[in-house]
N, CA, C and O of each residue as an XYZ file, in Angstrom:
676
protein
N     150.080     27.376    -43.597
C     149.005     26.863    -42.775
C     149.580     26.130    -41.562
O     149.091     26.294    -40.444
N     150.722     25.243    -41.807
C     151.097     24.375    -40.546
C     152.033     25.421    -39.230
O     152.182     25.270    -38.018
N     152.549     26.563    -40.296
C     152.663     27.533    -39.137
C     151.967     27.990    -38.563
O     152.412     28.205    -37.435
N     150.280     28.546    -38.802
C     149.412     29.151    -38.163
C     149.098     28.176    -37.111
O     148.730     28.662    -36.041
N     149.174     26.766    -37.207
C     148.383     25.385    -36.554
C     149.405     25.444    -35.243
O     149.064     25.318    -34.067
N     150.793     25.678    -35.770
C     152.337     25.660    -34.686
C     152.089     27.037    -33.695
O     152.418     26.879    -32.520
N     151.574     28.277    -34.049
C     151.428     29.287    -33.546
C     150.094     28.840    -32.332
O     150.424     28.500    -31.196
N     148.596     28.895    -32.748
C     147.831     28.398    -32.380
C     147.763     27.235    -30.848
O     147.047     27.173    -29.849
N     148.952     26.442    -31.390
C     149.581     24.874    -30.737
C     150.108     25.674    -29.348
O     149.767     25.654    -28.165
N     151.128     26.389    -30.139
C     152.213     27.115    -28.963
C     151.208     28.297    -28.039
O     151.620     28.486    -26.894
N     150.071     29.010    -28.406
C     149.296     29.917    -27.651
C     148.074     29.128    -26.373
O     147.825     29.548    -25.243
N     147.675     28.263    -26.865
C     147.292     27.381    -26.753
C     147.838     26.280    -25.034
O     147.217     25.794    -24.090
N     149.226     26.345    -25.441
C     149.879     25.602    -24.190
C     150.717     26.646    -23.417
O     151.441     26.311    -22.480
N     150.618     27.683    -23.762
C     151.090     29.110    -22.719
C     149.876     29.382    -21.981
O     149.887     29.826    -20.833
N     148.483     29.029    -22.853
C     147.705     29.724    -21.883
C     147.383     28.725    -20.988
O     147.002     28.910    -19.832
N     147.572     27.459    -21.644
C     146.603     26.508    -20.773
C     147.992     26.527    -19.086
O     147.591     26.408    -17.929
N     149.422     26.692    -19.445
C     150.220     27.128    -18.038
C     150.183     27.775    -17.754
O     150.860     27.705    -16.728
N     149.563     29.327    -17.910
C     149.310     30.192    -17.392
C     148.495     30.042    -16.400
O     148.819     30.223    -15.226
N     147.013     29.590    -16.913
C     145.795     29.162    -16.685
C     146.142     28.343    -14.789
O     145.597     28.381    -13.686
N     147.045     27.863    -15.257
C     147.696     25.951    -13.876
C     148.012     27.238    -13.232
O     147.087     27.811    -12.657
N     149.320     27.841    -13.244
C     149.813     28.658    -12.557
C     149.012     29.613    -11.704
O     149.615     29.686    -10.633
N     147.956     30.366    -11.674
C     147.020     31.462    -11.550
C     146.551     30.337    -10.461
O     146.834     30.350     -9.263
N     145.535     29.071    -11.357
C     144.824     28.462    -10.240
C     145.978     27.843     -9.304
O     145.698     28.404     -8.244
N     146.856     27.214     -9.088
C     147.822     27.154     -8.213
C     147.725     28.033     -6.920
O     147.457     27.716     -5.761
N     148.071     29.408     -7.571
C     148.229     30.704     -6.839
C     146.636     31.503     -5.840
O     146.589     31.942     -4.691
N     145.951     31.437     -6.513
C     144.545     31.410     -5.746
C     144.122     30.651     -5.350
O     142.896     30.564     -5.426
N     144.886     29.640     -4.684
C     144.286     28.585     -3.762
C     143.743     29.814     -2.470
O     144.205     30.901     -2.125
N     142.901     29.237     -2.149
C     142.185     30.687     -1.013
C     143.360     30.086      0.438
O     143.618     28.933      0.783
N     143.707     31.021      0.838
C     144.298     31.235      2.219
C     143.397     31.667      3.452
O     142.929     32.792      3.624
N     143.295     30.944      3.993
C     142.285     30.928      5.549
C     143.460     31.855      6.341
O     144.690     31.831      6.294
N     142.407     32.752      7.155
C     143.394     33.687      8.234
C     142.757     33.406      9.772
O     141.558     33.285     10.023
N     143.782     33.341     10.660
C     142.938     33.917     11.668
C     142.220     34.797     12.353
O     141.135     34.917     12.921
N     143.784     35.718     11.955
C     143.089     37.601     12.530
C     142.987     37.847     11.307
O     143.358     37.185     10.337
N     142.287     39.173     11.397
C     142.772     40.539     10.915
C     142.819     41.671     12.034
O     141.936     41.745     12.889
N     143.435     42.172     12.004
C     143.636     43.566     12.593
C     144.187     44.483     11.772
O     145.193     44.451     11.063
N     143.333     45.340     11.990
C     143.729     47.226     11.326
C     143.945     48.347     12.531
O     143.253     48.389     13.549
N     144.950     49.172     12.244
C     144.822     49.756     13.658
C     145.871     51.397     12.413
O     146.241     51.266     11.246
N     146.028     52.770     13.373
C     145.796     53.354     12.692
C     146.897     54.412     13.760
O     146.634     54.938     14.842
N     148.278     54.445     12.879
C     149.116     54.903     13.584
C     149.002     56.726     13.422
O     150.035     57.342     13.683
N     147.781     57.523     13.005
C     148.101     58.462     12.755
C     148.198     59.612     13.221
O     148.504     60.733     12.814
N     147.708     58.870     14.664
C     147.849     59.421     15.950
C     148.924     60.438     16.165
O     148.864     61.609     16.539
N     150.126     59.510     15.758
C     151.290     60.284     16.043
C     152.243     61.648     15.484
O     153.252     62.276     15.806
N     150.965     61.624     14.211
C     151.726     62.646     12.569
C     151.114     63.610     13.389
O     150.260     63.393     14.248
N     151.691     64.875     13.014
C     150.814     65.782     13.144
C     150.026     66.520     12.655
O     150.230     66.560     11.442
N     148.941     67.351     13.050
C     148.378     67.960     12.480
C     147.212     67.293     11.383
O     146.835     67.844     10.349
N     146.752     65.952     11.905
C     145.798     65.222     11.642
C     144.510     64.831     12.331
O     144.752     64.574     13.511
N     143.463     64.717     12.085
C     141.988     64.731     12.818
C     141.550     63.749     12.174
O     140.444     63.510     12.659
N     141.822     62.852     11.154
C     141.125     61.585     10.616
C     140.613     60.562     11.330
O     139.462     60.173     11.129
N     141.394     60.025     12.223
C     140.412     59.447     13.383
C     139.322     60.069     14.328
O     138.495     59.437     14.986
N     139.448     61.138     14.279
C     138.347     62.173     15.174
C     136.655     62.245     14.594
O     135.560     62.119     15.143
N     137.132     62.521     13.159
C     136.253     62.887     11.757
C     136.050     61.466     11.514
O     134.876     61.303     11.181
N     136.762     60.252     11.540
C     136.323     58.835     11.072
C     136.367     57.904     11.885
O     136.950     56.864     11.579
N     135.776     58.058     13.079
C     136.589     57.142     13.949
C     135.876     55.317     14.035
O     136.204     54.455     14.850
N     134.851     55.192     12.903
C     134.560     53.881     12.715
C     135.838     53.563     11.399
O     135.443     52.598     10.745
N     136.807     53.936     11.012
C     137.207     53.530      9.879
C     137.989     52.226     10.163
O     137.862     51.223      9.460
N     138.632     52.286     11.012
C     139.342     50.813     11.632
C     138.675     49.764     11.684
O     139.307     48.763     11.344
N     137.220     49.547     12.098
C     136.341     48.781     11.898
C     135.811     48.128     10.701
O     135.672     46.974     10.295
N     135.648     48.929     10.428
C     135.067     49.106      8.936
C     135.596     48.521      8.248
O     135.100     47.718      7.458
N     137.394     48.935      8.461
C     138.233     48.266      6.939
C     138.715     47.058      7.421
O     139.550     46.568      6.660
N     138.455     46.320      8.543
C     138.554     44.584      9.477
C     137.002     44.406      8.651
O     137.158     43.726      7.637
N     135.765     44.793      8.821
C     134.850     44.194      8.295
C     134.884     43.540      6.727
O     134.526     42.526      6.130
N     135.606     44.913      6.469
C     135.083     44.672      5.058
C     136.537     43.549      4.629
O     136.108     42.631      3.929
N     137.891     43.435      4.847
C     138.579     42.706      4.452
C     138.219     41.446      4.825
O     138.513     40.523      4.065
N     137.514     41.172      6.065
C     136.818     39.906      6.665
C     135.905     39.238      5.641
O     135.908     38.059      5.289
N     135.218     40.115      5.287
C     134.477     39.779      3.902
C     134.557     39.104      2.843
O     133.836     38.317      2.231
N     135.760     39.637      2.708
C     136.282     39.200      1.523
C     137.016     38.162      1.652
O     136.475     37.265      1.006
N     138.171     37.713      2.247
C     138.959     36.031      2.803
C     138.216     35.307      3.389
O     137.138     35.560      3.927
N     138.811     34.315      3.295
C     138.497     33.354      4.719
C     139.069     33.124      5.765
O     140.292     33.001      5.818
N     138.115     33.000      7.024
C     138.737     33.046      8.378
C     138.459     31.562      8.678
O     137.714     30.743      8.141
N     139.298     31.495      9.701
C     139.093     30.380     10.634
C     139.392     30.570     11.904
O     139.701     31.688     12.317
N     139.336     29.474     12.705
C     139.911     29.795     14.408
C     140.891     29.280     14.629
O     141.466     29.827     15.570
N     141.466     28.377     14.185
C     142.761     27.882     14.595
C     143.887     29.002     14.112
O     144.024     29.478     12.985
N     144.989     29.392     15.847
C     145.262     30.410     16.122
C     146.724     30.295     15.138
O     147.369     31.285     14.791
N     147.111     28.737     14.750
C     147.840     28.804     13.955
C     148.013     29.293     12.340
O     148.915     29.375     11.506
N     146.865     29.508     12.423
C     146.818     30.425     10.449
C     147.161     31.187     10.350
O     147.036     31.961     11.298
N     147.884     31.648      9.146
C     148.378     32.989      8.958
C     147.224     34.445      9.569
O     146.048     34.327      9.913
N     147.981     35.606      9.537
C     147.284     36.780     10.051
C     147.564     37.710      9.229
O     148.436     37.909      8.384
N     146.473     38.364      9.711
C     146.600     39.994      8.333
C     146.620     41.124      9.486
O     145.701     41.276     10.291
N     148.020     42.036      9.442
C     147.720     43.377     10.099
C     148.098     44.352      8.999
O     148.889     44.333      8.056
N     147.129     45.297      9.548
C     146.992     46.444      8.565
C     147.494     47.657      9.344
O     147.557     47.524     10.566
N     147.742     48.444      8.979
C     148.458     50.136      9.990
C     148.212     51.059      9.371
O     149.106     51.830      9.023
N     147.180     51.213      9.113
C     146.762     52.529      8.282
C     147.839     53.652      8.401
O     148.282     53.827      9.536
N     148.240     54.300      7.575
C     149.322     55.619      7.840
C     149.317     56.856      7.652
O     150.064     57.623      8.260
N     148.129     57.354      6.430
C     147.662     58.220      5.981
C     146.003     58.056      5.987
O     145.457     56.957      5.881
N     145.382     59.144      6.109
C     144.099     59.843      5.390
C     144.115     61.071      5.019
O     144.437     62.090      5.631
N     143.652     60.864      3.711
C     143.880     62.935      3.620
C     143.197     63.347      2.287
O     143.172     62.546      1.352
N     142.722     64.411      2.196
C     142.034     65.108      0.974
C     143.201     65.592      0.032
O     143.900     66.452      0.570
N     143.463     65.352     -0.854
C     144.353     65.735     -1.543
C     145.632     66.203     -0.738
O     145.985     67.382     -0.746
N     146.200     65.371     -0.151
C     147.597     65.701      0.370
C     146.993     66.081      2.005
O     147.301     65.238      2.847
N     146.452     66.861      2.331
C     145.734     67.372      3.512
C     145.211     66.610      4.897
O     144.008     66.530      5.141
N     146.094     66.129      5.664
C     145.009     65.171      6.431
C     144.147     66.124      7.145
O     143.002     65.673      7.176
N     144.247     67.302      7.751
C     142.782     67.739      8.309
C     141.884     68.095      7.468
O     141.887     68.921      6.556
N     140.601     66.911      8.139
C     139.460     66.898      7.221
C     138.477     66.961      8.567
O     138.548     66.901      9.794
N     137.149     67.186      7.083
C     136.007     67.301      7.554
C     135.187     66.532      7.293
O     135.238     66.028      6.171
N     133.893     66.055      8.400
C     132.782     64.881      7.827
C     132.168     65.444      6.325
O     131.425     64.761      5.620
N     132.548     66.582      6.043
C     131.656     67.398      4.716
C     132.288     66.930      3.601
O     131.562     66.265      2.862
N     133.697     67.109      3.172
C     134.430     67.462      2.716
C     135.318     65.513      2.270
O     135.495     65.058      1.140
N     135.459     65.244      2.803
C     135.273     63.795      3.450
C     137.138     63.708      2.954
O     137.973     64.601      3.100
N     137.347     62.259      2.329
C     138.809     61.930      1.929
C     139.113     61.626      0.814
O     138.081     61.379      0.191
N     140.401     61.451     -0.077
C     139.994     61.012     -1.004
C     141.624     59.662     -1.301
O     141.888     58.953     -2.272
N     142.158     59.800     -0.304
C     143.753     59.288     -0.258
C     143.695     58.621      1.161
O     143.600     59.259      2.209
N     143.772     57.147      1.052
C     144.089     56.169      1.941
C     145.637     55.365      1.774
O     145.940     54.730      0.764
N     146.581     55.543      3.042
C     147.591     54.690      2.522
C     147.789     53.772      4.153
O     147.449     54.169      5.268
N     148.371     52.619      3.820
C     148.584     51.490      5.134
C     150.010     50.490      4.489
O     150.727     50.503      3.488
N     149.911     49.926      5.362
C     150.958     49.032      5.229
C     150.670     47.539      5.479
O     150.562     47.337      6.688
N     150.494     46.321      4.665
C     149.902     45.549      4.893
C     151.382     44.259      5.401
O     152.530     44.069      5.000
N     150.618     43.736      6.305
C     151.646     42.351      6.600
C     151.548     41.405      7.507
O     151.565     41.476      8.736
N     151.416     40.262      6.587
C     150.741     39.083      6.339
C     151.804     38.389      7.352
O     153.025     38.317      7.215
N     150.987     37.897      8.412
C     152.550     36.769      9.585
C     151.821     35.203      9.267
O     150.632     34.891      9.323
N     153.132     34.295      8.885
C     152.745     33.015      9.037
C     153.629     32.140      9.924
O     154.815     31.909      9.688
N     153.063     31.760     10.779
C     153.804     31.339     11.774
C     154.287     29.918     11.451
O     155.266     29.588     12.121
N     153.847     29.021     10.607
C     153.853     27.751      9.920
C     154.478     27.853      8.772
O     155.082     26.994      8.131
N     154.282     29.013      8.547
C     155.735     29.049      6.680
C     155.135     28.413      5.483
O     155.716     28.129      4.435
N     153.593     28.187      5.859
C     153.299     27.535      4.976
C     153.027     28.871      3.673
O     153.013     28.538      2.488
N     152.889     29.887      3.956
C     153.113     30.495      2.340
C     153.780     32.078      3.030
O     153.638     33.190      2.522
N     154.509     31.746      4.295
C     156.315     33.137      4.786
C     155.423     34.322      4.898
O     154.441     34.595      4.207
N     155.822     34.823      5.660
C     155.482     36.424      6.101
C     155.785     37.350      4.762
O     156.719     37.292      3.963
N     154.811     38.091      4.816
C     154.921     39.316      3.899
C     155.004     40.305      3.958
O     154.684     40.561      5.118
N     155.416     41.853      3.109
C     154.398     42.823      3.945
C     154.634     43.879      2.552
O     155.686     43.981      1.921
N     153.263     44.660      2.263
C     153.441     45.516      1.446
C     152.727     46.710      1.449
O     151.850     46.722      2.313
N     152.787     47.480      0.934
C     151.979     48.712      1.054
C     151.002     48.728      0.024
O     150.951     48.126     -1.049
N     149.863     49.934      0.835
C     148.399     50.092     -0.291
C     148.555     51.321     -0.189
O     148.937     51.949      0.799
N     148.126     51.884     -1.694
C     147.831     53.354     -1.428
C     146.641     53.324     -2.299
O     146.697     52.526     -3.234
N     145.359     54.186     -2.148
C     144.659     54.137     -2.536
C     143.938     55.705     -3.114
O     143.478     56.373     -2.188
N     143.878     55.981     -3.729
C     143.052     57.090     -4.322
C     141.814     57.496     -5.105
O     141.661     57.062     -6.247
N     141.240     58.020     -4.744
C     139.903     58.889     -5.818
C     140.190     59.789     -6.418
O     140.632     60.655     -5.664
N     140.182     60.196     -7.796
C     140.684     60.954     -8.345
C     139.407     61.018     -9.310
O     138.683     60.059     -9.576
N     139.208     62.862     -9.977
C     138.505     62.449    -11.456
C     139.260     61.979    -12.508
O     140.412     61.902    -12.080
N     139.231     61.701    -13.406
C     139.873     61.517    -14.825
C     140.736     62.177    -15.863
O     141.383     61.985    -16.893
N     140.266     63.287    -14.759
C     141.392     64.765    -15.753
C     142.287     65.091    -13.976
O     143.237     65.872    -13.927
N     142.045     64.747    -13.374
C     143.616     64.413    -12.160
C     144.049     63.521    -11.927
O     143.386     62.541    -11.585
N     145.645     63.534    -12.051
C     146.700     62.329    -12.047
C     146.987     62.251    -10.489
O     147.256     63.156     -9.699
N     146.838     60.812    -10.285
C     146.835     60.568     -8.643
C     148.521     60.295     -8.461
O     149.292     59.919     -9.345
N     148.853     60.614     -6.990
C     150.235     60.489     -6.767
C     150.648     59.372     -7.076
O     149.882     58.420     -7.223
N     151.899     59.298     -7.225
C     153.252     58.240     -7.890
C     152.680     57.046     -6.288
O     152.664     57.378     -5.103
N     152.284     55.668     -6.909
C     152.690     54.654     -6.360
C     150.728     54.323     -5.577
O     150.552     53.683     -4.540
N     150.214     54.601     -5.949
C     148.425     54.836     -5.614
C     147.594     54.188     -6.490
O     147.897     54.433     -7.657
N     146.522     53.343     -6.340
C     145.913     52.821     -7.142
C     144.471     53.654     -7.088
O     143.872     54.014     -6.075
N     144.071     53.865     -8.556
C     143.001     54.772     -8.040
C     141.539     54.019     -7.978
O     141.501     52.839     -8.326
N     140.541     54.562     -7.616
C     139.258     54.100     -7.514
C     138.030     55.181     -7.654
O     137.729     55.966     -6.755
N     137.373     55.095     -8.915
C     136.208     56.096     -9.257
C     136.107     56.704     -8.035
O     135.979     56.204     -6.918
N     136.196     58.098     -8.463
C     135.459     59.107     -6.949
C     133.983     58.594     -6.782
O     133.455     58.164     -7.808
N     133.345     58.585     -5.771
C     131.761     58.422     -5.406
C     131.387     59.554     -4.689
O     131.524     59.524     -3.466
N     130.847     60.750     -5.341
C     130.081     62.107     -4.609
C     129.009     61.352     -3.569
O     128.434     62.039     -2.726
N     128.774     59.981     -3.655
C     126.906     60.028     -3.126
C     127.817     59.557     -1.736
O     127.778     60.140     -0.653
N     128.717     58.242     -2.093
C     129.282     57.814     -1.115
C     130.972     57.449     -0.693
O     131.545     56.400     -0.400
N     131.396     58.798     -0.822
C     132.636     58.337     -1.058
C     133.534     57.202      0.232
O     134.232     56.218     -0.013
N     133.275     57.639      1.220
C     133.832     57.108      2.302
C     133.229     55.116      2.284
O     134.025     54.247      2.640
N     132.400     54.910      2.018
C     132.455     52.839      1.267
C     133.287     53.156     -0.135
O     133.896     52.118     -0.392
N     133.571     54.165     -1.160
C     133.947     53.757     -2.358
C     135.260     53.539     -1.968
O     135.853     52.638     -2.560
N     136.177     54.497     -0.631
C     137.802     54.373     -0.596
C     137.611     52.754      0.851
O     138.339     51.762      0.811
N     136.911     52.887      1.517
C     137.596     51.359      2.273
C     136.560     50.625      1.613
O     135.783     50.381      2.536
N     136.034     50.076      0.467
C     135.917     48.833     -0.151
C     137.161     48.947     -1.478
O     137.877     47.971     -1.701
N     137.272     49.957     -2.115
C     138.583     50.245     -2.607
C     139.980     49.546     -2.133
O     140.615     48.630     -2.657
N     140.246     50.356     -0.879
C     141.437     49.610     -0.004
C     141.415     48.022      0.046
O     142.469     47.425     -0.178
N     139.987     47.153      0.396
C     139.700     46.733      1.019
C     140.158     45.115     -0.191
O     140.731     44.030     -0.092
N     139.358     46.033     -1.352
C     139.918     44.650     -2.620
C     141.286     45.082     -3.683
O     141.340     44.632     -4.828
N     142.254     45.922     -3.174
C     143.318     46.146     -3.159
C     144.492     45.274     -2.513
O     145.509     44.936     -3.120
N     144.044     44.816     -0.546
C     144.418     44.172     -0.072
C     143.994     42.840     -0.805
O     144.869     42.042     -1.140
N     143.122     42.679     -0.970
C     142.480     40.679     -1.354
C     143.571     40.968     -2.735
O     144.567     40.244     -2.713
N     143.510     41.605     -3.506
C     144.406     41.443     -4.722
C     145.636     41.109     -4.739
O     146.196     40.186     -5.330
N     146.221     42.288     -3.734
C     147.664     41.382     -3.556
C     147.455     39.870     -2.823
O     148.095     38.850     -3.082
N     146.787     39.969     -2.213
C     146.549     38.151     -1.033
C     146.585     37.253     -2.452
O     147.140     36.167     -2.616
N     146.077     37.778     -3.099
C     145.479     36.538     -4.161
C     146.565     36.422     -5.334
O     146.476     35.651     -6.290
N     147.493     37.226     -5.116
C     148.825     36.613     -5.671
C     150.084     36.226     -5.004
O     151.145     36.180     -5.627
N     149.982     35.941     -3.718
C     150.330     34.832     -2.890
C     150.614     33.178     -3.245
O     149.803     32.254     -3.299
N     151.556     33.181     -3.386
C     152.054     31.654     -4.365
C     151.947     30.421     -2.624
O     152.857     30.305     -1.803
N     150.691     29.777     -2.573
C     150.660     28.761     -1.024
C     151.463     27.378     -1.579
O     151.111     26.289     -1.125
N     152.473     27.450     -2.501
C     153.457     26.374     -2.314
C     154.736     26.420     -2.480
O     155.421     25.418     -2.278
């Protein structure tokens, strides 16, 4: 019995530092910018900005959404560089046919050091359940009705996820 009480004792004070640690770490981080911008201009043999050309917008709205901003020009910043769109490997697409693979590069500038420059990548995918999405992609339920909000709100709390394991001390 006094082992179950010692087990209990010991689960007990892992979670309750776990618990410190986490809230520590989600202290919310105020940004100034965001900017998304969308190098895919340069690949070839791509039309995703042609076929989407609110998506840059869209994925500043919706990450705006989700953090907090402020105006002081000294807060950290979020740029995003979108790098890919594409239907299964494919970037020429169609408004019909739509996307199902978003990838960018995210990175976080702090000019104050108060929680250091970052930078990491998102890859994002729709996949059904009986297809395995590429190596290094997080996936997100396909949406037939609406797929194009299911991949940039997808992307969108992909980015806040990594933000939110951001250690601000």
């Amino acid at each position: 019995m006094f082992n179950s009480v010692k087990r209990i004792a010991l689960a007990t004070s892992v979670s309750l530092a776990a618990l410190s640690t986490v809230a520590n770490a989600n202290e919310e981080i105020i940004f100034s910018e965001i900017n998304v911008s969308a190098a895919m201009g340069a690949a070839e043999n791509t039309n995703a900005l042609d076929v989407f050309p609110e998506i840059v917008t869209d994925l500043e709205q919706a990450i705006a959404s989700r953090v907090q901003t402020g105006s002081d020009a000294s807060l950290p910043t979020i740029k995003i560089d979108i790098r890919e769109i594409s239907l299964n490997g494919n970037p020429m697409l169609t408004s019909l046919e739509g996307f199902n693979e978003i990838s960018g590069v995210v990175a976080i500038a702090d000019d104050n050091n108060s929680i250091g420059a970052q930078s990491f990548a998102v890859n994002v995918a729709a996949y059904p359940a009986d297809q395995i999405a590429p190596e290094g992609f997080i996936t997100v339920p396909p949406s037939e009705e609406d797929f194009y909000s299911a991949m940039i709100e997808g992307f969108a709390d992909t980015v806040v996820q990594r933000i939110d394991t951001i250690n601000t001390h």
